[in-house]
C-alpha positions in Angstrom: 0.0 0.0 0.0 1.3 3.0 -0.9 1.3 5.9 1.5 0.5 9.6 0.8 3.2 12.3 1.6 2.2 14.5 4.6 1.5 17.7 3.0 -0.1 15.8 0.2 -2.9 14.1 2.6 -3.4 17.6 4.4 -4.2 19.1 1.2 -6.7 16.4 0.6 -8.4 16.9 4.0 -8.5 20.5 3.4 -10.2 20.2 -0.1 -12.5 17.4 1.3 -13.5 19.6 4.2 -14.0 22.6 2.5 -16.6 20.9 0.3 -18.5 19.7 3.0 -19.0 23.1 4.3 -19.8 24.4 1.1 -23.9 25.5 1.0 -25.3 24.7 -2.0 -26.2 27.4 -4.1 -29.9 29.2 -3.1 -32.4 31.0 -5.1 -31.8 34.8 -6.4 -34.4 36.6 -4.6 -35.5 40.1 -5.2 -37.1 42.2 -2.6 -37.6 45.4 -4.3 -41.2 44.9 -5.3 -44.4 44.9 -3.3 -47.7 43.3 -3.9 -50.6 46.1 -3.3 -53.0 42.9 -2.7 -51.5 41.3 1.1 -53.1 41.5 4.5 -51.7 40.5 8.2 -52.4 36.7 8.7 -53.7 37.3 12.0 -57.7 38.8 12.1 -58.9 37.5 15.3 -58.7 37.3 18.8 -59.9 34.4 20.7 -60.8 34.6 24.3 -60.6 31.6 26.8 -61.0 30.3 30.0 -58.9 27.4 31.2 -61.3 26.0 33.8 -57.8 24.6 35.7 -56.0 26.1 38.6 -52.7 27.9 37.5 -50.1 24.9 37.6 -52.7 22.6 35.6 -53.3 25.2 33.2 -49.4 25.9 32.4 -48.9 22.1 32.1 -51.7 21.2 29.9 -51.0 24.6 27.3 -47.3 24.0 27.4 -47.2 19.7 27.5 -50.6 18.7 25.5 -52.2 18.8 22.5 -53.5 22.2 23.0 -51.9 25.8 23.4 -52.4 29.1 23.5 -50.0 32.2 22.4 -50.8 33.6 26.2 -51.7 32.8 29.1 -53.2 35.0 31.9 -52.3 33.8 35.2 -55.0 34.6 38.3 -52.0 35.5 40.8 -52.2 38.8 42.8 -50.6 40.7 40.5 -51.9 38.5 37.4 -49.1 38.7 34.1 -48.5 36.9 31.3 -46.8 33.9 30.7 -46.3 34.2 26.1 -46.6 30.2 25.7 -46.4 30.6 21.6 -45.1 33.3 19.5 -47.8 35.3 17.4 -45.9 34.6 14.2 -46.7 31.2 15.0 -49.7 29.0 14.7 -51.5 27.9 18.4 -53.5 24.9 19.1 -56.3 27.0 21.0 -59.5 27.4 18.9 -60.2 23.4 17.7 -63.5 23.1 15.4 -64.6 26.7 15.0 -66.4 29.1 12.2 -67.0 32.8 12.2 -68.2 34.2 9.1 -66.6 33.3 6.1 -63.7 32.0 8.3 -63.4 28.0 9.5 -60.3 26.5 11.4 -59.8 29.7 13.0 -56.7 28.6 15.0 -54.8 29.6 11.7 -55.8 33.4 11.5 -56.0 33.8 15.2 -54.4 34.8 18.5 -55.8 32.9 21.3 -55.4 34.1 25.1 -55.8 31.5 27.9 -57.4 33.2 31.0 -56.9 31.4 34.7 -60.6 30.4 35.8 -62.5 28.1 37.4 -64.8 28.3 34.5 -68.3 27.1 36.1 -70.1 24.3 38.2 -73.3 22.4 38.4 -75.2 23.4 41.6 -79.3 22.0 42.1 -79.8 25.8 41.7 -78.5 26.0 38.2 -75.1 26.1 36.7 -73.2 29.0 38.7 -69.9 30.6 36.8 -66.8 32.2 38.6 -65.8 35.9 38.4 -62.8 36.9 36.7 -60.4 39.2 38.9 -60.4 42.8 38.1 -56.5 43.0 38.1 -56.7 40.2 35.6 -59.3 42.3 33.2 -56.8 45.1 33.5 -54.0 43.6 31.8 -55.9 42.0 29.4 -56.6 44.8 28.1 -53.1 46.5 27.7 -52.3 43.6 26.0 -55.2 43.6 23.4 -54.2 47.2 22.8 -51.2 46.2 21.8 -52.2 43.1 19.6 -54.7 45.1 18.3 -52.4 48.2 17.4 -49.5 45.5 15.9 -52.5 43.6 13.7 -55.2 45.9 13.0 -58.0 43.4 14.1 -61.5 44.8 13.8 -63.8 45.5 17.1 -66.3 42.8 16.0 -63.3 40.6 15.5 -62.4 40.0 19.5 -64.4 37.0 19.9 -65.5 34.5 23.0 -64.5 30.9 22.0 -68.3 29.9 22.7 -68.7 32.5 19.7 -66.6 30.7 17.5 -67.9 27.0 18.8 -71.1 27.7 20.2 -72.0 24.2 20.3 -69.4 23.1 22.5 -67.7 25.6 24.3 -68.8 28.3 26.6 -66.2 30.4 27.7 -65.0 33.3 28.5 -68.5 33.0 29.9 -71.7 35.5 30.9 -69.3 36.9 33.9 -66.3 38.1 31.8 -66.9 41.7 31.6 -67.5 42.1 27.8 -68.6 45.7 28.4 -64.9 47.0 29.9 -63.8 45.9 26.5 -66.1 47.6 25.1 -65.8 50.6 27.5 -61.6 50.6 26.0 -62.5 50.4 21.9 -62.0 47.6 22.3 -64.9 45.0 20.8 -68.3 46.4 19.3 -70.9 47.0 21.1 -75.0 48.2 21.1 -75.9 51.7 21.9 -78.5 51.6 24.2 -80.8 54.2 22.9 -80.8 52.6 19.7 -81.6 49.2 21.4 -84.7 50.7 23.8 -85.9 52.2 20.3 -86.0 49.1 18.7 -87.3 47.1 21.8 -90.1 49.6 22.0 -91.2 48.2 18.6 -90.0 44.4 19.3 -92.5 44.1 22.3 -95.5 44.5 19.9 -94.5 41.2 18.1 -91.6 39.1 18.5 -89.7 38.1 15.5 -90.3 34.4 14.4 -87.0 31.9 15.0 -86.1 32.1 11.2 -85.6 35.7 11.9 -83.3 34.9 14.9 -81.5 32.2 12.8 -80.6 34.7 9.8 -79.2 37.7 12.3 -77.4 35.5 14.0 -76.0 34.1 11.2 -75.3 37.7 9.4 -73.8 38.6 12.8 -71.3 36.1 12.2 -72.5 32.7 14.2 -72.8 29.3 13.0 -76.6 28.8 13.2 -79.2 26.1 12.0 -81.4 27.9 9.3 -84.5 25.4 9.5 -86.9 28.0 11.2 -87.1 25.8 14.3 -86.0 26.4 17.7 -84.0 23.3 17.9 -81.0 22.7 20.5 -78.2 23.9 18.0 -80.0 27.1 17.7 -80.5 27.4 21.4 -77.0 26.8 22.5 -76.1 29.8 19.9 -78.8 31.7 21.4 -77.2 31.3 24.9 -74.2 32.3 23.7 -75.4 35.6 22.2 -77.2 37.0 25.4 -74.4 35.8 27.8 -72.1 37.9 25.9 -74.4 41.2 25.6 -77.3 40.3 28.0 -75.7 38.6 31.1 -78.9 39.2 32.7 -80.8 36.5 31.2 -79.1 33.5 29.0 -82.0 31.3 29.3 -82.1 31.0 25.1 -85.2 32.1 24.6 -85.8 34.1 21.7 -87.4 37.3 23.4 -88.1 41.6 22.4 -84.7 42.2 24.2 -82.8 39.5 22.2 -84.0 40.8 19.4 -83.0 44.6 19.5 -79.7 44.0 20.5 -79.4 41.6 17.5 -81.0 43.7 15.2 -79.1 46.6 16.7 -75.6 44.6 16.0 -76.4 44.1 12.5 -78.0 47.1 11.7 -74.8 49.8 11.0 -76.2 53.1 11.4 -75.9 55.0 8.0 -72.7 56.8 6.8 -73.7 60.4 7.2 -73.2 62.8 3.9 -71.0 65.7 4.3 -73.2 68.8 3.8 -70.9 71.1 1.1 -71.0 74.9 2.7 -72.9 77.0 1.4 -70.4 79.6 -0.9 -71.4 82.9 -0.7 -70.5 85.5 -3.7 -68.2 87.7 -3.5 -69.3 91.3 -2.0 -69.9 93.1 -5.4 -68.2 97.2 -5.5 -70.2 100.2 -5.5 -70.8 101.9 -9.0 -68.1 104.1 -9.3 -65.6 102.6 -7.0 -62.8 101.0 -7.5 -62.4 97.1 -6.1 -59.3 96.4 -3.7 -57.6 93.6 -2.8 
């Protein structure tokens, strides 16, 4: 066997390792241009509750199949914990529709509040209270998603909104009006709703009405004209969010103006042109200045 000289075989190692680390060649990109027609992936906001104590809630969001980009926690001084970047898609919103939208885990950012969520009592299902502190830095932080995304009021949703059928939180106790209160969501002007209640009171819309508004206001309702179960649990889900009052499902005059309130925009109102007087005409005889 014939043995390579020393300076030979260190060449030859060189060459060979230089190859290795060679990258192989990539595409020629050019970044001067823009496309007019583009849009942030994310749109919505999806509100939870984790029904789970603080250390159950970090273990299932961070070590199952489900996750959320954030994570409220229920401490005295509640913060943060960011479980998933927002560039990144969470595991938070499961089966869900809103609109022209399905699968919303895709175009979403889904924040985890620490709750308790609800429990069965002989007296009726009885929810828990969301801390005040907790509400507080919520919404700094949807100021702040909202500012870096652009997402639309209407488009800070409940995950009951989005899965009516199977989910029910944030709940009829998280404080949808202090969101509202902030710019936050939309939300029904009162006088507009007593006006239309006034008229709602006379006669009661009949279910297929109810199952088209909820439907234009974004749900995912049956549209069969009968008060079945699916169009209940939507029903509940509407009135716990902006009538906490009563979510008993029942489709009543209140119910109804708020709906028809939500999807009734007020008009855009024309800009009246000022009037333009002439000019102040001279005197015969005189001679006009400046």
């Amino acid at each position: 066997m014939k043995l390579l000289p020393l300076a030979a075989l260190s060449t030859a190692v060189a060459l060979l390792a230089g190859c290795a680390t060679v990258p192989p060649p990539g595409p020629r990109l050019d970044t001067t241009l823009t496309a007019r027609s583009q849009s942030d992936r994310i749109k919505y906001i999806i509100l939870h509750y984790t029904v789970s104590d603080l250390p159950r809630s970090i273990k299932i969001l961070t070590q199952q199949e489900v996750s959320a980009h954030y994570l409220l926690t229920d401490t005295d001084q509640p913060f943060f914990y960011t479980l998933v970047d927002e560039s990144r898609q969470a595991n938070h919103a499961g089966l869900s529709s809103w609109k022209i939208y399905n699968q919303l885990n895709s175009a979403s950012i889904g924040i985890e509040i620490v709750n308790p969520g609800f429990v069965d009592t002989p007296q009726g299902r009885v929810y828990a209270p969301f801390k005040q502190a907790q509400i507080d830095q919520l919404i700094l932080l949807l100021k702040q998603i909202v500012a870096r995304h652009d997402i639309k009021p209407e488009n800070i949703l409940g995950h009951s909104d989005i899965a009516p059928q199977r989910k029910q939180d944030p709940g009829p106790m998280f404080p949808w009006k202090q969101l509202a209160d902030a710019g936050l969501v939309a939300w029904p002007e009162p006088s507009r709703v007593a006006a239309r209640l006034q008229l709602f009171q006379q006669q009661v819309p009949d279910v297929a009405w109810f199952q088209r508004k909820l439907a234009q206001h974004g749900y995912a309702v049956p549209q069969t004209g009968e008060l079945d179960q699916a169009t209940r649990n939507v029903m509940v889900v509407f009135q716990s969010k902006y009538r906490q009052s009563l979510y008993d499902g029942e489709p009543d005059a209140e119910t109804a103006a708020i709906l028809d309130v939500l999807t009734s925009p007020l008009p855009v109102q024309m800009a009246v042109p000022p009037t333009v007087m002439p000019p102040p005409q001279p005197a015969p005889g005189t001679v006009p200045t400046e």
